[in-house]
N, C-alpha and C positions, 0 to 999 in steps of 0.2 A: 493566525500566525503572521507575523511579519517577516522580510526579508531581515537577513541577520539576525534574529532569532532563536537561539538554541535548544532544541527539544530537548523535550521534558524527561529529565527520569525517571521514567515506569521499570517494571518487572515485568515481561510478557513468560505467562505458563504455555510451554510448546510442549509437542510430544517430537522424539526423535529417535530414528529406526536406530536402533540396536542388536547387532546380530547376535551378542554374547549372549543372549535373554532367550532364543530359540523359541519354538514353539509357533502358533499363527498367528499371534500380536508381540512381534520382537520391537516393541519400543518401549521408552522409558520417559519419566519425565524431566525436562529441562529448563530451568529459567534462566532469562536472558534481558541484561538491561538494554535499556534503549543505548547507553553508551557501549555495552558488546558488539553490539551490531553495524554500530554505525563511525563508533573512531575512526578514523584513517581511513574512510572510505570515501568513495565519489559515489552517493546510492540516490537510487529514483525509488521515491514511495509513491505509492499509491492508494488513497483511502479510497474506499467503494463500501454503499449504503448494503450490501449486503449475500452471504453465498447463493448461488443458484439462481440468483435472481437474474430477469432477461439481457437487458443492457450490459452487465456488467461482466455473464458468462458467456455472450453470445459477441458479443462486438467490442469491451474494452480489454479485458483481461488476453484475451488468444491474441488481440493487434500488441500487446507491450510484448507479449512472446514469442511472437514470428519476426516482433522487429529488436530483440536483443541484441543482434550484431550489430545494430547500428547505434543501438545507445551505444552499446562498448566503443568503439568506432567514434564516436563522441564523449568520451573521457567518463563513460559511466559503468561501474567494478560491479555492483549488483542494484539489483530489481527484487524489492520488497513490496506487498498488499498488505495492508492491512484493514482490518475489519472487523464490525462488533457481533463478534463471533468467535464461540468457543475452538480449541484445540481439533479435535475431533471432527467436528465439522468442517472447520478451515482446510484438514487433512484432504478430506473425500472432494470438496471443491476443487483443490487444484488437481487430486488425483482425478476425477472427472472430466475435468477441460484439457488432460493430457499435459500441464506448464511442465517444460523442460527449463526453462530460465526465470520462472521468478519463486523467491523464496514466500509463503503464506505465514503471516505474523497472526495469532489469535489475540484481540481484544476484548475478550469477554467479556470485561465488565465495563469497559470503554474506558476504563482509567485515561489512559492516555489520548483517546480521543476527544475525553472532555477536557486535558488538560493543553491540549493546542485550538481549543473552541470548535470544534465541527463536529459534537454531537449534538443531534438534534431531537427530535420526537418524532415517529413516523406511525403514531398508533391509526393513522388516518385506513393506512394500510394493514393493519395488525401487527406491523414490527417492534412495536416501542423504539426501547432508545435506539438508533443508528448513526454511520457515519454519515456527512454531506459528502459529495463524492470531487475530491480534489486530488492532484499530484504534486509533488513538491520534489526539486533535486535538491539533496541535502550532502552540504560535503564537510564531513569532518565533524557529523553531529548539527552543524549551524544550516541554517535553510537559506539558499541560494536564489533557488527559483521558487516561485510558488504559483500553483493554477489551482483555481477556485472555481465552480459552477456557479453562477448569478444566481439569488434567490435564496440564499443561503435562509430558513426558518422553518419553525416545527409545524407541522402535518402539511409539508409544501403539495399542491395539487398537481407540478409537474416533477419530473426528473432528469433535467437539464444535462447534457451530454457535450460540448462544444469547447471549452474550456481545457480540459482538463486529457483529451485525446494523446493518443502518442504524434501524429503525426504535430501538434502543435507541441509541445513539449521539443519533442527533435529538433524544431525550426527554432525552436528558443534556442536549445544548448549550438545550433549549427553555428547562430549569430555572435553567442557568447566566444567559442571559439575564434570566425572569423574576426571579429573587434580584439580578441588577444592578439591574432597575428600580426596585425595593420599598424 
């Protein structure tokens, strides 16, 4: 992706609680384009190579959601993940890590993640396809900011964490802010 770049129109299949549905799977399914989600909004996405996996449940995902207030706080409406990873799974991830503040997007079949280029091949690992793991604040559909891990290629031997952080993300939008006021 480039800055000023406008994402890609996918469909993402979500599932979404339902109480009218009763019983102990009260959800149904919903599709949602990338333009639902994202028109008129100031949102932080986050691509990550995959659920459950260590980096990603143990140190990126719980830091974008203890530090929600302060994106908000910095002119950011919502906190989307996304990953190439089914509904279901997606679900039980962030049910797992406890996210109070970020919305879980399923990429299943990566549509969209190959259509902004960071799907990569991780069979090194037995993942097949996955995300490369970058952030991007996106307002209004069009890509603002963009963080990228270094290395970006398929069966990469590390998995680069540095880039892509909330506290540098923050520091971006802090700068974006203070350069609007001056």
């Amino acid at each position: 992706m480039k800055l000023g770049s406008k994402l890609p129109e996918v469909t993402f299949h979500n599932r979404v609680r339902d109480e009218s549905i009763g019983g102990e799977n009260p959800f149904r399914w919903q599709d949602q384009t990338t333009s639902e989600l994202f028109a008129g909004k100031n949102a932080l996405l986050i691509g990550l190579p995959g659920a459950f996996t260590p980096t990603c449940s143990t140190r990126q995902l719980p830091s974008f959601d203890e530090l929600a207030e302060e994106f908000a706080d910095a002119g950011i409406d919502t906190i989307y993940c996304v990953s190439v990873n089914d509904a279901f799974v997606m679900y039980q991830w962030g049910k797992s890590l406890g996210l109070k503040n970020i919305r879980m997007i399923p990429d299943g079949s990566g549509h969209f993640t190959r259509q902004i280029g960071m799907l990569v091949n991780k069979d090194n690992l037995g993942f097949g396809h996955r995300s490369w793991r970058y952030a991007a604040v996106v307002r209004d559909g069009v890509v603002d900011g963009w963080f990228e891990e270094a290395g970006r290629c398929d069966n990469a031997a590390d998995d680069p964490y540095a880039v892509s952080t909330p506290e540098t993300v923050l520091d971006w939008l802090r700068g974006q802010t203070a350069e609007k006021a001056a």
